[in-house]
N, C-alpha and C positions, 0 to 999 in steps of 0.2 A: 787581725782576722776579720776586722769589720767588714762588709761587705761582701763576704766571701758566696763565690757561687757555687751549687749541690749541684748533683747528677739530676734527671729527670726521674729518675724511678730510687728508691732504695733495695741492696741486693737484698733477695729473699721474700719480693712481693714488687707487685705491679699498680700503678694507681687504676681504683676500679671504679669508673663513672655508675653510678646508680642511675635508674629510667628515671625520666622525671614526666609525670605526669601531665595530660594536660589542663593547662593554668587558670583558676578562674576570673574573668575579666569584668562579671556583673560587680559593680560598683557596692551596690546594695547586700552582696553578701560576705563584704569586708568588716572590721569594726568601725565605728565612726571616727575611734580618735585613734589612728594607725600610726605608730611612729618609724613602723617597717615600710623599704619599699614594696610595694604591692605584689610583684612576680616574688621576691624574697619571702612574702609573708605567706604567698601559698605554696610554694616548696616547703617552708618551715609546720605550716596547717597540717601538712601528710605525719608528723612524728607523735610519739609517743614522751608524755612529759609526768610526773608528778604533781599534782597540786595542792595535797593535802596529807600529812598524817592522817593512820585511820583511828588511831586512838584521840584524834582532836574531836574527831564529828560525832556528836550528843543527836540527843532529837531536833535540838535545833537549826532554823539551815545556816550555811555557811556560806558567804560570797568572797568568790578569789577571782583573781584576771587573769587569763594565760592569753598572751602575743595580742595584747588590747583587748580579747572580748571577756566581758563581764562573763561570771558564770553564775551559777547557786549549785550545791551541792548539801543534798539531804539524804536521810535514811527512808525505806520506803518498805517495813518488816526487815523480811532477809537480802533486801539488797539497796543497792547505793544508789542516786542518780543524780547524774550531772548534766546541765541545761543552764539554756542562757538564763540571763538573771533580770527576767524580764517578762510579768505577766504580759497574756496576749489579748487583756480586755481593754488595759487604763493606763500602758506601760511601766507600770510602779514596779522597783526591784524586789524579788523573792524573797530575797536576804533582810528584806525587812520585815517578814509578815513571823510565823510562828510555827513549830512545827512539833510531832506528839509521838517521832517514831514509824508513824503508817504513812503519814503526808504531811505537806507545809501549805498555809492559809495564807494568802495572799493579805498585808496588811488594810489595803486600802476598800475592798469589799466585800474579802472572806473567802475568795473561792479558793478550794482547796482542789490538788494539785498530788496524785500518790503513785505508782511504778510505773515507770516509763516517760513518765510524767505526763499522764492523762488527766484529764479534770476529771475530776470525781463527785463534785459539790457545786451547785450555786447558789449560794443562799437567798438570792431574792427571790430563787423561781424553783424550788426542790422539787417537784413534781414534773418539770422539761425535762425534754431529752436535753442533750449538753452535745452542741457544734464541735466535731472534730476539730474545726477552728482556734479553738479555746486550751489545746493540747500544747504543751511542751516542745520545743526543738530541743530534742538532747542529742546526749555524746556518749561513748559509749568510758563503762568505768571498770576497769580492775583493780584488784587489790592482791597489791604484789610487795614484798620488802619492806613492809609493812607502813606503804602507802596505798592512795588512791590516782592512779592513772589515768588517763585518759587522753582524746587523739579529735581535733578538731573536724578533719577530713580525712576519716580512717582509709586505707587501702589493704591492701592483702602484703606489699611490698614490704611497710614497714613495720618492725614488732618493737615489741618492751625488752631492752636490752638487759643481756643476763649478767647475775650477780655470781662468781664463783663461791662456793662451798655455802651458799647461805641454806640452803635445805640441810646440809649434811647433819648427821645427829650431832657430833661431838664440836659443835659450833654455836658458840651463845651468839646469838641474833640481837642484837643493840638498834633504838631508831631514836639519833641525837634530836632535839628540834630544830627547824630549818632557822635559817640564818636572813634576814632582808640584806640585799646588796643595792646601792646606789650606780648600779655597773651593769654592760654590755654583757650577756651570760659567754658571749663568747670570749669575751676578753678573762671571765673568770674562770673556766674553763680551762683557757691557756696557760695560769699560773697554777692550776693547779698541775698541770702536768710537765710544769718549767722542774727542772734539777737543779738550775744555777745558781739561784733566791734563797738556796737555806741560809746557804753562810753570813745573811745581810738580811732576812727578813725574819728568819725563828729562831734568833738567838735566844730568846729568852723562854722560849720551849722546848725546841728537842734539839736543833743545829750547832755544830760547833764553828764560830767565827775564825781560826782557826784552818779550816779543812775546806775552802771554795773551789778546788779541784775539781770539775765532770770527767769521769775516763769516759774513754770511747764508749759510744753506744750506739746501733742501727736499728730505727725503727720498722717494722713490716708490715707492708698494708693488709689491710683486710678488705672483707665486701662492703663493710660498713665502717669502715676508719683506720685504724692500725693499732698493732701493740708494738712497746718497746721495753726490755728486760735491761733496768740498770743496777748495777753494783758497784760498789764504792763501802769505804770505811766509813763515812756517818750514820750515826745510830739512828734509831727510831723512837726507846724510853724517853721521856719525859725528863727536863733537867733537873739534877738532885735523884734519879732511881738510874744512873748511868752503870753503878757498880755491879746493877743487872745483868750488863752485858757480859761480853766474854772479849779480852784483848785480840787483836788481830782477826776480829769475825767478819765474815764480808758480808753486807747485807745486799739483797736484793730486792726492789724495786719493780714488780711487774704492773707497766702501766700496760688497758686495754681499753682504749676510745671507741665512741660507739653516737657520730656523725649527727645532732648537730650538738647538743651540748650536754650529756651524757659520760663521765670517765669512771670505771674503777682502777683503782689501785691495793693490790695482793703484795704485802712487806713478809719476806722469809724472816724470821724470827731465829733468834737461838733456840735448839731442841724440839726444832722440827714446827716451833711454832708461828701460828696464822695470824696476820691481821686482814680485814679487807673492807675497806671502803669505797664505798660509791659516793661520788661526785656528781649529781643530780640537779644541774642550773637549769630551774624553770623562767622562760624568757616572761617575763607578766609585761614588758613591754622592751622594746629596743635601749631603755635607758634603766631597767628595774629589773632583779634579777631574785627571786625566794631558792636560797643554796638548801636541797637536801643531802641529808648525809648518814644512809643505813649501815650500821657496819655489822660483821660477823667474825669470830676470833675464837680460837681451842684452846686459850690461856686467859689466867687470870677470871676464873667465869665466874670466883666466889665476892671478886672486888663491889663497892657503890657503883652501881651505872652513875651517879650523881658524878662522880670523881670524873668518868667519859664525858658526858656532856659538856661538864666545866674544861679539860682540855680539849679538846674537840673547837668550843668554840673561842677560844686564845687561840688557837691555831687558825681559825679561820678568819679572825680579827687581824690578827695580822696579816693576811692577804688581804682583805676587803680594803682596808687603807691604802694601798698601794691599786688598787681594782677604781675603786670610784676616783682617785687622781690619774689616772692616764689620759692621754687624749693622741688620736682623738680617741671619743667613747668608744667607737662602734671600733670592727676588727677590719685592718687594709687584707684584704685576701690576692691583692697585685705584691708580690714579692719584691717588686722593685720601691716599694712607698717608705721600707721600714728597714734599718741597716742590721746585717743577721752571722752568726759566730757557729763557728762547730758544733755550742751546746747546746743550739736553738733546733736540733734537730725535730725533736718532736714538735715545735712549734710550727715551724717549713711543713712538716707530712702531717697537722692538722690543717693549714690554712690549706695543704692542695685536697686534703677531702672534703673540706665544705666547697672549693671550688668543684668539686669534682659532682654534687650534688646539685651543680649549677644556680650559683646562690654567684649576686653580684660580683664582683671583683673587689670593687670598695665594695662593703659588706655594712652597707648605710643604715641609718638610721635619723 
């Protein structure tokens, strides 16, 4: 079945081109060390990403890179702000100075820096007014899933892709720690929502090597990516808790992607019960990938979270191995570059919604 060719559309949805905005071409307000192409890098600026747990950030500030740009993210009272990491006096990073809760002090002269990220301080001259000049470029921050958000060049078009049942009461809300990847998010992305790789990559977790069978399965597009509902006899327990199960129970698989590197997946449980995981690849550059991964679930809510974390990230180990050896890094979004099988379907109706978002063809880096 190697090479086999798909229809242009799958039944039950249409591919849905998103507007794509117009593209920024000033040099000057890319990052300096871009490992994206530049049109790519501003299609990708429009989304919504995670970059931080919010139970990680204390009073002090915290520096992360989303798509090359440096950022700093601090408390500021009762809200959060996220801005480049990069005072506007001496260039010195944010992430180096000090921070008390209300604002963060720039290391290298003190000026302090509190909501919105205004100056607030200069210590050599407390009596000045204080230059607009001196103000913060931020971004804007929610706290959602119990992270922190945010969107380099927000629009109205794009939002923070939703998590099923994670409000509902009867759903313990879990938030693993994220994962560093030496990988392409889109390339991790794509194994996360491969079906084919249990039999050969999670034996030693929940797969049985045994069962590499994919049945049929048709993915449907959506406005923003597609879902695709797989069932099949492999389980979801943890190897060694299998007797959990029930013989002959067909579990189901609801993936729902959410364009450009965003997946959850909702596993039907025996007795009605929920798992559901978001797959949250923040790009920190074309070759560097920090995996979040919030989950929520109506079973098992008396267990160690500690016990989730530790399989969670076995599970996700064993992808990454297989994420940071591929090549190339980046993801071919030309269907013709990469030889493709029946059970590659959700891989085919993601590569054509990031084309569809008008992101390169080879999808470089």
């Amino acid at each position: 079945m190697s090479g086999a060719s798909f229809p242009a559309a799958f039944p039950g949805g249409s591919i849905v081109t998103t507007a794509v905005c117009s593209r920024t071409t000033d040099p000057a307000s890319l990052p300096r060390h871009m490992t994206f192409d530049a049109d790519d890098w501003n299609i990708l600026a429009r989304c919504w990403y995670p970059v931080a747990l919010i139970r990680e950030l204390g009073e002090q500030p915290m520096g992360v890179t989303l798509l090359d740009a440096p950022l700093v993210i601090y408390r500021a009272g009762d809200s959060v702000v996220v801005a480049d990491d990069l005072c506007p006096h001496r260039g010195v990073p944010l992430s180096m100075g000090k921070g008390d809760g209300r604002s963060i002090a720039c290391a290298y002269h003190g000026f302090r820096f509190g909501t919105q990220g205004h100056c607030v301080k200069v210590p050599a001259h407390p009596d000045s007014a204080i230059p607009s000049k001196l103000n913060l470029r931020t971004y804007p921050a929610v706290e959602r899933y119990g992270l922190i958000w945010t969107c380099l060049r927000p629009n109205e078009e794009t939002l923070i892709p939703p998590m099923p049942h994670w409000d509902e009461p009867d759903f313990q809300q879990i938030n693993c720690p994220s994962i560093d990847i030496a990988g392409f998010a889109g390339r991790q992305v794509e194994g996360f929502i491969d079906v084919a790789h249990f039999a050969f990559v999670h034996t030693d977790t929940f797969a049985d090597p045994e069962n590499p069978v994919v049945p049929p399965y048709t993915p449907k597009m959506t406005t923003d990516g597609f879902e695709a509902q797989y069932r099949s006899s492999v389980g979801n327990y943890p190897i060694g808790k299998s007797d959990r199960g029930r013989p002959g129970f067909e579990w189901l698989r609801h993936f729902r992607i959410h364009v450009p590197f965003t997946a959850t997946l909702e596993i039907h449980f025996p007795d009605n019960g929920r798992l559901v995981i978001m797959n949250a690849a923040t790009p920190v550059s074309a070759l560097q990938t920090r995996m979040f991964a919030p989950m929520c679930r109506n079973f098992d809510k008396d267990l160690p979270l500690q016990d989730v974390y530790d399989f969670n990230l076995r599970v996700f180990e064993e992808d990454r191995a297989l994420v940071e050896a591929q090549k190339p890094e980046n993801l071919p979004l030309d269907p013709t570059l990469e030889a493709h099988v029946m059970a590659d379907r959700s891989s085919i109706a993601y590569r054509r919604a990031l084309r569809g978002m008008g992101l390169s063809q080879f999808f470089t880096s």
